[in-house]
Each structure stands twice: as C-alpha cells, then as structure tokens.
ZADO-1210 file (C-alpha; in nm, 4 decimals, padded with zeros to 6 digits):
<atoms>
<atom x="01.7519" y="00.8890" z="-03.9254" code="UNK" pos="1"/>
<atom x="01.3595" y="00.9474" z="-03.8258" code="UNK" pos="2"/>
<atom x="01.2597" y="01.0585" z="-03.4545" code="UNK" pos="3"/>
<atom x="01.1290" y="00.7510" z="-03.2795" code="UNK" pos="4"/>
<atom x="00.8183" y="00.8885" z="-03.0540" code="UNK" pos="5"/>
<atom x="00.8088" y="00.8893" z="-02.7301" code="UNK" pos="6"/>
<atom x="00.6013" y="00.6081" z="-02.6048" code="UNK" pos="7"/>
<atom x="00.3169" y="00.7388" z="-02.4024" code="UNK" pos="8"/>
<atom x="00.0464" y="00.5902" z="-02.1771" code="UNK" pos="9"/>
<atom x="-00.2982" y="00.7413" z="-02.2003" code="UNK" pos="10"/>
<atom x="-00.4685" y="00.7838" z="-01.8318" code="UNK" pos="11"/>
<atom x="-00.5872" y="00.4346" z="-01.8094" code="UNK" pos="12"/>
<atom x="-00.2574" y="00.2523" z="-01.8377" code="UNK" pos="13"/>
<atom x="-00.1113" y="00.5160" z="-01.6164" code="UNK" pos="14"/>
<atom x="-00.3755" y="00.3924" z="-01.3351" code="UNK" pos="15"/>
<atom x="-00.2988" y="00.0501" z="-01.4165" code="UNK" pos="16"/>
<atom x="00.0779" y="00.0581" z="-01.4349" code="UNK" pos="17"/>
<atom x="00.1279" y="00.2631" z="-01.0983" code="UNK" pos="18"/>
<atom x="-00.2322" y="00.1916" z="-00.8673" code="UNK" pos="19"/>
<atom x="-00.3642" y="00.4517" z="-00.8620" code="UNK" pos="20"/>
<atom x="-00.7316" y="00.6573" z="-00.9916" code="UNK" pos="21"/>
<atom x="-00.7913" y="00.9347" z="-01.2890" code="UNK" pos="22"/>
<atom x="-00.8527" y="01.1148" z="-00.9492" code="UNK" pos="23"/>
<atom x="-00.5187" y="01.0828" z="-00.8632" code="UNK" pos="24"/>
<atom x="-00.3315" y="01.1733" z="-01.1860" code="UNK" pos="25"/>
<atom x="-00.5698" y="01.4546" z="-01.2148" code="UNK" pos="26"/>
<atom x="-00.5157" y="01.5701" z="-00.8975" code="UNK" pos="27"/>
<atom x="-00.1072" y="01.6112" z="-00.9491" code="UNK" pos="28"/>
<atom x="-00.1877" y="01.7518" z="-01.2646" code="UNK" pos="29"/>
<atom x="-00.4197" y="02.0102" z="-01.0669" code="UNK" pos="30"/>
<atom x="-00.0842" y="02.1033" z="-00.8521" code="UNK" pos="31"/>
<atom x="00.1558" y="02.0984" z="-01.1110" code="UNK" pos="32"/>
<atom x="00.3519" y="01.7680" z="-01.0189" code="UNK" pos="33"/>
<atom x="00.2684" y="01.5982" z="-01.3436" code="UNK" pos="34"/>
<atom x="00.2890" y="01.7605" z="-01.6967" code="UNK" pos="35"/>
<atom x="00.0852" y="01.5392" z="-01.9974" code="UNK" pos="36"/>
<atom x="00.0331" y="01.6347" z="-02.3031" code="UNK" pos="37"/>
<atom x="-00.3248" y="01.6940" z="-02.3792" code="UNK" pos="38"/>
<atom x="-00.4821" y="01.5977" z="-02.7008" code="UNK" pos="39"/>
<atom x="-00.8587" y="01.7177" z="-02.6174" code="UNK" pos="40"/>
<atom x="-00.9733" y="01.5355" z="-02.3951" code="UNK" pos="41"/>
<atom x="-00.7324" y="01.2801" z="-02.4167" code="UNK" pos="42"/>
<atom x="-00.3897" y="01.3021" z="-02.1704" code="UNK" pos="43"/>
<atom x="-00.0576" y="01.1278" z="-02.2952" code="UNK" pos="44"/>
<atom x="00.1866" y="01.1036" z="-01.9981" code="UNK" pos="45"/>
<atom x="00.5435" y="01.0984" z="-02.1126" code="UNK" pos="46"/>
<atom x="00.8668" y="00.8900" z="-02.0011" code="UNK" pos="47"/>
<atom x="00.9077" y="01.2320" z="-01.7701" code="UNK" pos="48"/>
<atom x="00.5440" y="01.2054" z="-01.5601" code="UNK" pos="49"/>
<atom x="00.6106" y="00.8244" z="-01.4988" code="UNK" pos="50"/>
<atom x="00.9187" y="00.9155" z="-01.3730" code="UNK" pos="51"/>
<atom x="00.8059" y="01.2114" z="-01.1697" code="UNK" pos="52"/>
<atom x="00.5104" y="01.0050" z="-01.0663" code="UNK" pos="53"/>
<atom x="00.7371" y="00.7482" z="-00.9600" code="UNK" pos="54"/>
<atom x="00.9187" y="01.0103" z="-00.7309" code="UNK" pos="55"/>
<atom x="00.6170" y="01.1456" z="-00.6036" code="UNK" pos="56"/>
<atom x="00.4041" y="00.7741" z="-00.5116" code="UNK" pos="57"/>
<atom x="00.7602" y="00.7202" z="-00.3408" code="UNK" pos="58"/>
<atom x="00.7836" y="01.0304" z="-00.1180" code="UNK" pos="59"/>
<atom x="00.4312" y="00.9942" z="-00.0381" code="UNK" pos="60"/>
<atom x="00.5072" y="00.6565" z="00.0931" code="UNK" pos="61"/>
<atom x="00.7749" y="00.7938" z="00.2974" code="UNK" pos="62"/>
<atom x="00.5342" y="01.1022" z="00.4736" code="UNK" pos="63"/>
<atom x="00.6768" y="01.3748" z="00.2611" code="UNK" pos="64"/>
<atom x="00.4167" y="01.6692" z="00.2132" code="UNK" pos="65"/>
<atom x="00.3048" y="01.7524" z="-00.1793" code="UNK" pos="66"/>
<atom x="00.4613" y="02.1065" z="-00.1710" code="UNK" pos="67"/>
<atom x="00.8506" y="01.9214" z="-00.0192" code="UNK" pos="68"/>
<atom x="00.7707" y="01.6878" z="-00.2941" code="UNK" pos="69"/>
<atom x="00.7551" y="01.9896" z="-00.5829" code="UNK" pos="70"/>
<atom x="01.0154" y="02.1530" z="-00.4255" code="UNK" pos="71"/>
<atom x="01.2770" y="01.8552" z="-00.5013" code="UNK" pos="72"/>
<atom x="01.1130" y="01.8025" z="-00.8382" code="UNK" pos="73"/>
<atom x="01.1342" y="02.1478" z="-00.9891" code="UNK" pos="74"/>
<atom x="01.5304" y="02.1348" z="-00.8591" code="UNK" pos="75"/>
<atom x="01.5814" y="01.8973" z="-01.0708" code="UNK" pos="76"/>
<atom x="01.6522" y="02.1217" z="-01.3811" code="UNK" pos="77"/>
<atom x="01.9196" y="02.3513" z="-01.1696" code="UNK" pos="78"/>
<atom x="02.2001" y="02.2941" z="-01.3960" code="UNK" pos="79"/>
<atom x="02.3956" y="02.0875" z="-01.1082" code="UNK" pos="80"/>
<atom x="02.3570" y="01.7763" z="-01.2204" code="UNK" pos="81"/>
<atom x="02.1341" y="01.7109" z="-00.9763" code="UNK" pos="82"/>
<atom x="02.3674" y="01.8144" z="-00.6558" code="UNK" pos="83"/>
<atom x="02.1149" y="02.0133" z="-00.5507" code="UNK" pos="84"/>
<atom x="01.8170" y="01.8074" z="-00.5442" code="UNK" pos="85"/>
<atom x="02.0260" y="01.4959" z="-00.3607" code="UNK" pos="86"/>
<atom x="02.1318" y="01.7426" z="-00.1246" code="UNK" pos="87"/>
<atom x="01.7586" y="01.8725" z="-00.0013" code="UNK" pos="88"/>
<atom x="01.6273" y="01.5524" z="-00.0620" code="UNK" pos="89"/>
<atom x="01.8772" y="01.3548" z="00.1874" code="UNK" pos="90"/>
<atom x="01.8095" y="01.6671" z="00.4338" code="UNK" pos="91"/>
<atom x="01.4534" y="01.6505" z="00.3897" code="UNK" pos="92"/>
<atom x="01.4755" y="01.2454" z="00.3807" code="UNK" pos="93"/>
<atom x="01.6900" y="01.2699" z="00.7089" code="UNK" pos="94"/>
<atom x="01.4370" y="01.5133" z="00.8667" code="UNK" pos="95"/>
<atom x="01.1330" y="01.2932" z="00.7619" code="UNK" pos="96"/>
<atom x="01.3562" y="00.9567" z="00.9302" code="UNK" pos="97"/>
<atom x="01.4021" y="01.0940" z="01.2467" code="UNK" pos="98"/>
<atom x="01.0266" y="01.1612" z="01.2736" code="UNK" pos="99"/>
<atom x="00.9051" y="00.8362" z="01.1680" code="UNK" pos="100"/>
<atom x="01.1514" y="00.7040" z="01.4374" code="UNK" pos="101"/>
<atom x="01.0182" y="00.9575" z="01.7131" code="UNK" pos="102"/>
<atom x="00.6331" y="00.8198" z="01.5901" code="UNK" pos="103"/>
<atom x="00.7800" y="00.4374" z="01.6011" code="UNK" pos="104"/>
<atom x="00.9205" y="00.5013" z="02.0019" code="UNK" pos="105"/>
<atom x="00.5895" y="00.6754" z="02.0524" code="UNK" pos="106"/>
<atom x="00.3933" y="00.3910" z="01.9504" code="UNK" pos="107"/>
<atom x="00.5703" y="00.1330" z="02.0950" code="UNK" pos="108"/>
<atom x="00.5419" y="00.3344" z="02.4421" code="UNK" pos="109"/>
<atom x="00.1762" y="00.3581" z="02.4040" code="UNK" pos="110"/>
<atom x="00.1885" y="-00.0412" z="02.2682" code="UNK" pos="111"/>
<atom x="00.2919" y="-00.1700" z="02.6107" code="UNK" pos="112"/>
<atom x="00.1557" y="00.0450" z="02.7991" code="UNK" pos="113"/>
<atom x="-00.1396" y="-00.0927" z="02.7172" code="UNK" pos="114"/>
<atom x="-00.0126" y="-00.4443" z="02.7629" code="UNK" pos="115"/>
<atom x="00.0336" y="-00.3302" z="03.0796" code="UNK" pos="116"/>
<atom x="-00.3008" y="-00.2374" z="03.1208" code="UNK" pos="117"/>
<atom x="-00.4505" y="-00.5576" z="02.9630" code="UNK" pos="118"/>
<atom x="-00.2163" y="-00.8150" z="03.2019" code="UNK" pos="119"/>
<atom x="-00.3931" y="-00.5720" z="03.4850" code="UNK" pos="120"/>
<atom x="-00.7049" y="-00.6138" z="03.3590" code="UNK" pos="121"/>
<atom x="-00.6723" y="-00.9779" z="03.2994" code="UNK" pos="122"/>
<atom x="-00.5664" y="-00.9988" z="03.6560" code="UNK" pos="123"/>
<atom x="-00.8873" y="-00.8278" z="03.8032" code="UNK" pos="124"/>
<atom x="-01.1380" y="-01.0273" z="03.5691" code="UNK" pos="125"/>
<atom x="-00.9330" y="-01.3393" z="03.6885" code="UNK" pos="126"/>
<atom x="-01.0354" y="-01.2105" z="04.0739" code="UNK" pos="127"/>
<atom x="-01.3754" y="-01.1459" z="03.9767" code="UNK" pos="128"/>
<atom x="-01.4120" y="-01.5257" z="03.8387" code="UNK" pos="129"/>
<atom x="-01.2350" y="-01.6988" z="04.1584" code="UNK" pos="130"/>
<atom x="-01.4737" y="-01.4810" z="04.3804" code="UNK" pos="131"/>
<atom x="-01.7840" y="-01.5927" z="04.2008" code="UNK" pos="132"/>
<atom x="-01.6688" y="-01.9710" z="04.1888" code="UNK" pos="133"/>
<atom x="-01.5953" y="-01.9554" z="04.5641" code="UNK" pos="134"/>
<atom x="-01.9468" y="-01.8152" z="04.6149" code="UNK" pos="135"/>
<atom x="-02.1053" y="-02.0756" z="04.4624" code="UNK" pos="136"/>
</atoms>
C-alpha cells in the first residue's frame, strides 16, 4: 500500500478558498494559529491549517479575541477527546453571547432614542415651515 499525500494548498488557493490576504495567513502564522509547511519560500497549508483556519475565521466572526481563540485550539490535543475544548469553548461561546446580547439592547436603546429625537425634530422643522407660510 503507498502513502497517498496530503493534499495541500499553496498561499494563493488558501486566500481564494477562505477570503482572505497573504497578510492574513501570514499574520496567524506570525502568532502561531496556523502551522504550514515551508518549502523556501513556498508555504503548503495542510488538511490541519484549513481546519484550524476554519475555527479561527469562525470565532473571529463571533468577537472572540486571537489569544481565546489559541487557547481552544492548542486544547485540542489534551487527550480528552476533545471534552475539554467543547467545554471552554461553550463557556467562552456563552460568555461572548451574552455580550453580543448586552451590545444588541444597547443599540437598540440608543436606535430609538434617536427616533425619538428625529420625530422631535421633525416636529420643530414642521413649526418652523407653518410659521414662515403664515408670514407670508
């Protein structure tokens, strides 16, 4: 039987398969979220980084910092089967949905409050316009 090899995706098809820059690949290389194999120059990203960069774009999307992100990604090897990472990442998932839910009843506070504001203002512009047609 002969070892199939691992496909890989150079840096370009990485960018074009998840959106995102070289920047951006180099950057979580830079921090130590993504792992490719370098030849030169040249970076091959494994079945492993598109995973782990498919865990990181996601907890990105959902407000998690870079070092929570790490943090569940380098629990993934505890020797659990994974109890461990699910765990801290429903606490920190839990944590991160009741803040996005405190930010959502902030905004919507602030959102009519100001439609508050603009009916008032509407109100006042209206006066202004019947006092200048009367004056005419």
């Amino acid at each position: 039987m002969t070892d199939v090899p691992e496909v890989t995706l150079n840096i370009r098809e990485m960018c074009d398969a998840y959106q995102v820059t070289p920047r951006t690949l180099r950057f979580y290389e830079a921090k130590e979220l993504l792992f490719p194999i370098r030849e030169g120059q040249k970076r091959l990203f494994t079945k492993r980084d598109r995973a782990r960069l498919k865990l990181i774009l996601r907890g990105k999307r959902f407000g998690f910092s870079l070092e929570e992100i790490r943090q569940l990604l380098d629990l993934y090897h505890t020797g659990d089967q994974n109890h461990t990472q699910l765990s801290r990442t429903y606490e920190i998932a839990h944590e991160r949905l009741s803040d996005m839910e405190r930010q959502r009843d902030e905004l919507n506070e602030a959102i009519d409050e100001l439609k508050e504001q603009l009916k008032w203002g509407e109100k006042v512009i209206a006066s202004f316009s019947q006092g200048q047609e009367a004056a005419e």
